[in-house]
C-alpha positions in Angstrom: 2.3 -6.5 15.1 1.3 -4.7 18.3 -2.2 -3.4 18.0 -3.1 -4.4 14.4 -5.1 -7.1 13.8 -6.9 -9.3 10.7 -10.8 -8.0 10.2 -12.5 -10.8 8.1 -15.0 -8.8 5.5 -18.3 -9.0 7.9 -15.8 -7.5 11.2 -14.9 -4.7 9.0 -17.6 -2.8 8.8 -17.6 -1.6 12.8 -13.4 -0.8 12.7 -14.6 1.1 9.9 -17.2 3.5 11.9 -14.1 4.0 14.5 -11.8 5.5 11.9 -14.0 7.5 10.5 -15.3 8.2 13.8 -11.4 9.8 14.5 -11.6 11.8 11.8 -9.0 9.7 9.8 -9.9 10.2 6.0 -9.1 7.2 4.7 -8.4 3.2 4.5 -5.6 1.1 2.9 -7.2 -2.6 2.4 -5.1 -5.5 2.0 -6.6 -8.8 1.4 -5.7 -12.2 2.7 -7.3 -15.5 0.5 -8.5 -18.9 1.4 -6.4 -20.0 -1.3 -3.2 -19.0 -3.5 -2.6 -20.3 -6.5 0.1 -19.7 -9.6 -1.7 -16.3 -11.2 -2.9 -15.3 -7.7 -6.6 -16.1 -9.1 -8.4 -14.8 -6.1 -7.2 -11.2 -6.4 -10.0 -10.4 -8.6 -12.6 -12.8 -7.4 -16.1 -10.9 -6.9 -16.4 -12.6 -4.0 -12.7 -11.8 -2.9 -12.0 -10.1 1.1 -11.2 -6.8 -0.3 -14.2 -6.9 -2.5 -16.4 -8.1 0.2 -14.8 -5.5 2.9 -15.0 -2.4 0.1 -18.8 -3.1 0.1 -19.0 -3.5 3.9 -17.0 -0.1 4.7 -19.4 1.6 1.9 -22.1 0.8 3.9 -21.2 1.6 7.1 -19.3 4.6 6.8 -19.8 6.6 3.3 -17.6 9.3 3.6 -14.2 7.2 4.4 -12.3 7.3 1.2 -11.4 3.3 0.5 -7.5 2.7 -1.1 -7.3 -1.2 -2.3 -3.7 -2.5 -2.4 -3.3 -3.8 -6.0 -0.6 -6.6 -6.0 -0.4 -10.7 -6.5 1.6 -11.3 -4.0 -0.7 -12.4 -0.8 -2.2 -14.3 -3.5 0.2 -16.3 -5.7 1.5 -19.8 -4.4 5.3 -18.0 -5.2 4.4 -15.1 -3.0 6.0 -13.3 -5.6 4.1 -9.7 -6.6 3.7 -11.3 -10.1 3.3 -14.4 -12.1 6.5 -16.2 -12.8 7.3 -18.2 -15.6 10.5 -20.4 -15.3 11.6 -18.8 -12.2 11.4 -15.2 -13.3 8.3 -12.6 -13.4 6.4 -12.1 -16.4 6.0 -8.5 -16.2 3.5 -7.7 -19.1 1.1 -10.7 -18.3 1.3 -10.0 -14.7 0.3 -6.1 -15.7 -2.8 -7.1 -17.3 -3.8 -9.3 -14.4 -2.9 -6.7 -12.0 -5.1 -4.1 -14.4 -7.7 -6.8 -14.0 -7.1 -6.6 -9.8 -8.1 -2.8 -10.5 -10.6 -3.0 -12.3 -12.3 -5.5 -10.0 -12.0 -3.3 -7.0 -13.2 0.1 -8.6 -16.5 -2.1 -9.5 -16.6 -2.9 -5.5 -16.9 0.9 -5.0 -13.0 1.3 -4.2 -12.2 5.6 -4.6 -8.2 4.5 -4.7 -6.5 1.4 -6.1 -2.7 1.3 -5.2 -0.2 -0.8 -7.4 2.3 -2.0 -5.3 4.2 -4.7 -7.3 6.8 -2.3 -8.5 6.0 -4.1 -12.4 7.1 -1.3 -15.4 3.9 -0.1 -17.3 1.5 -1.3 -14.3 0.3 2.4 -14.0 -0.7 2.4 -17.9 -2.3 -1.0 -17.8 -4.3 0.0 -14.9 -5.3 3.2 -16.4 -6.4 2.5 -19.4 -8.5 -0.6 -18.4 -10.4 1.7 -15.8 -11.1 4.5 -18.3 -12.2 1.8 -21.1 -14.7 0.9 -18.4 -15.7 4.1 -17.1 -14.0 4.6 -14.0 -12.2 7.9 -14.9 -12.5 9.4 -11.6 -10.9 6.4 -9.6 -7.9 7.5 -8.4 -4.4 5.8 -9.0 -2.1 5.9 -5.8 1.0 4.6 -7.6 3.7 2.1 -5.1 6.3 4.5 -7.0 9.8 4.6 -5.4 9.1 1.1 -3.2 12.3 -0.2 -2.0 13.8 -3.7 -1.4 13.7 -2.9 1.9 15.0 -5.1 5.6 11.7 -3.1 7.2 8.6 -5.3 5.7 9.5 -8.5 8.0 6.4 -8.0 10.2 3.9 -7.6 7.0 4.9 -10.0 5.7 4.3 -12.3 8.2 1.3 -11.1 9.3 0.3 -10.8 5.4 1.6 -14.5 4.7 3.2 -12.9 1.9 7.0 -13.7 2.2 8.3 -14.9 -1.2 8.9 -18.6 -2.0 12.1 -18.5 -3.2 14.5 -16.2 -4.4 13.5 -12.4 -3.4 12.4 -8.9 -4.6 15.2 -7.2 -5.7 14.6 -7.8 -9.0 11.6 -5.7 -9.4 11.9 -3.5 -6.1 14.3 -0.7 -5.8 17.7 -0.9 -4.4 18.2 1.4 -1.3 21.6 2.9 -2.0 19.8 4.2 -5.5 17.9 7.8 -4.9 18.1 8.7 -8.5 16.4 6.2 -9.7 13.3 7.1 -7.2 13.2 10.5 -8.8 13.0 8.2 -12.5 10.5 5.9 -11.5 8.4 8.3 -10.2 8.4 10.6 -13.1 7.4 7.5 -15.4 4.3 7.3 -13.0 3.2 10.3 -13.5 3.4 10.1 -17.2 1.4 6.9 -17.1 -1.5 8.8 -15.2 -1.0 8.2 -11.5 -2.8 10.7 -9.3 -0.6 10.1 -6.3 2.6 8.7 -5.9 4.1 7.0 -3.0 8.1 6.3 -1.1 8.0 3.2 0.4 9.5 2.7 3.7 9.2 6.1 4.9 11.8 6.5 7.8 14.6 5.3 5.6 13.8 7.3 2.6 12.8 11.0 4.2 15.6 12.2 1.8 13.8 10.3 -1.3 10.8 12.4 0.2 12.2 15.5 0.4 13.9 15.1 -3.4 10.1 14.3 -4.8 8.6 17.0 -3.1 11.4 19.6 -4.3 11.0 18.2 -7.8 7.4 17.1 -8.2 3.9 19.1 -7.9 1.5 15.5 -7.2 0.6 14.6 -4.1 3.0 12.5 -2.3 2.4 9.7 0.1 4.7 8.3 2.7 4.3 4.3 4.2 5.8 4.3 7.8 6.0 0.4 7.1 6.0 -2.5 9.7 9.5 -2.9 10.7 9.1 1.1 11.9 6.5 0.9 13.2 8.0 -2.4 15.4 11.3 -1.3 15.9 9.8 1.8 18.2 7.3 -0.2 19.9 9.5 -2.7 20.7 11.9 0.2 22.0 9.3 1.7 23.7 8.1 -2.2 25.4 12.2 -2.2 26.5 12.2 1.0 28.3 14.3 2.4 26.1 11.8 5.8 25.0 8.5 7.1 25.2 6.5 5.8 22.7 3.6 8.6 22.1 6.6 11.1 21.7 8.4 9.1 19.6 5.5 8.5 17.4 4.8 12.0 16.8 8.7 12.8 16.0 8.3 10.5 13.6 5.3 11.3 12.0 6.4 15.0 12.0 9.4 13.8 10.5 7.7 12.1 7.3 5.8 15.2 7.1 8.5 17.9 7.2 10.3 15.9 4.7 7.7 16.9 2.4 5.0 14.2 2.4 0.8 14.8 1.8 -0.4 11.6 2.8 0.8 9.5 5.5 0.0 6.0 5.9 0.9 4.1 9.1 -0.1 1.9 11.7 -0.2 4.9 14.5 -3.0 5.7 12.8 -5.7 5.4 15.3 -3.3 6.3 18.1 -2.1 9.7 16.4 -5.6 10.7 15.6 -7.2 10.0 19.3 -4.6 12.5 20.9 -4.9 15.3 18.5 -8.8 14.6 18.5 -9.2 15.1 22.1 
């Protein structure tokens, strides 16, 4: 992916400094183990990357707000987001370990976790085992209408995270279906999310615009890897101009009604409106 690169846990902490340096507000960690294995074992581990780079960021820059992706899926051997038993996902054993992922992170000093997985009742699992361990103020950024997309190619293979066999549909939403979005969303909600997310962005800017017309939460829009490829590559071809396209689209995600943007213009964005 053009300009984004892997930070091991002690490289973090000077990246960090930068973006906060830019006046970007926050983070969105994603961890990467030395070693997958069936229940994705590592995603908790105290001595995990994300935990490790949560402490490191801490340190060097205070003030940047931290947001941990919660999911199994860089982590299990299936590179499915949950456990599997007999070919399918266990969706209430992989909740508790993904309330146990949470859990982990908040002790690291993480002010976010994010549940990505797309598993039903993830939200409640998560809640609950923060409050029982008094971590009421950390925030939930709930993964809440995240589609089966064609645009997550180039995460995925820069995450190592592509699934074994078979694919996500089966938990991740089908893109012809907007009214579900507005479903899943409101189930979120209900199960305590503080924030809830549409996942690709670009794609979904109506499934944006329907959540902000019907809900009052903050919303957050992921202008995922394939977007973010498909214009640099365009740009690379001759066939725009990046910088202008970049801000079209980032106006874009934000006219459609969106709080919180994350993407990987990030850095670019904020330099040229910093200056």
């Amino acid at each position: 992916m053009a300009d984004c690169f892997h930070f091991s846990p002690d490289k973090i902490a000077a990246e960090a400094e930068q973006i906060a340096s830019l006046r970007i507000p926050a983070v969105l960690l994603f961890g990467l183990p030395d070693n997958k294995d069936p229940s994705g074992s590592e995603a908790w581990a105290d001595d995990g990357p994300v935990h490790q780079a949560v402490r490191n960021i801490k340190k060097a820059a205070p003030d940047l707000l931290v947001i941990t992706d919660i999911c199994l899926c860089a982590y299990t051997d299936s590179g499915h987001c949950g456990v599997t038993k007999n070919g399918k996902i266990d969706n209430d054993a992989t909740c508790e370990l993904l309330a146990k992922v949470a859990l982990s992170h908040a002790q690291a000093g993480a002010d976010i976790v994010a549940p990505s997985d797309m598993m039903d009742g993830r939200v409640r699992y998560i809640r609950q085992c923060l409050e029982q361990n008094g971590f009421q103020d950390t925030l939930i950024m709930a993964y809440s209408a995240k589609y089966a997309s064609a645009f997550y190619g180039p995460f995925r293979d820069a995450a190592e995270s592509a699934p074994a066999f078979g694919d996500r549909k089966g938990y991740q939403m089908d893109p012809a279906n907007a009214r579900q979005a507005m479903a899943e969303i409101e189930l979120d909600i209900a199960e305590g999310a503080d924030i809830v997310m549409v996942k690709p962005a670009l794609a979904f800017l109506d499934v944006i615009y329907r959540a902000r017309q019907r809900f009052d939460c903050p919303i957050a829009a992921y202008n995922v890897s394939g977007e973010y490829m498909m214009l640099n590559t365009a740009a690379e071809a001759g066939l725009l101009e990046k910088l202008p396209a970049m801000f079209e689209t980032l106006h874009s995600i934000k006219r459609a009604g969106a709080d919180i943007i994350i993407t990987y213009f990030a850095k670019q964005a904020a330099r040229l409106l910093t200056k």
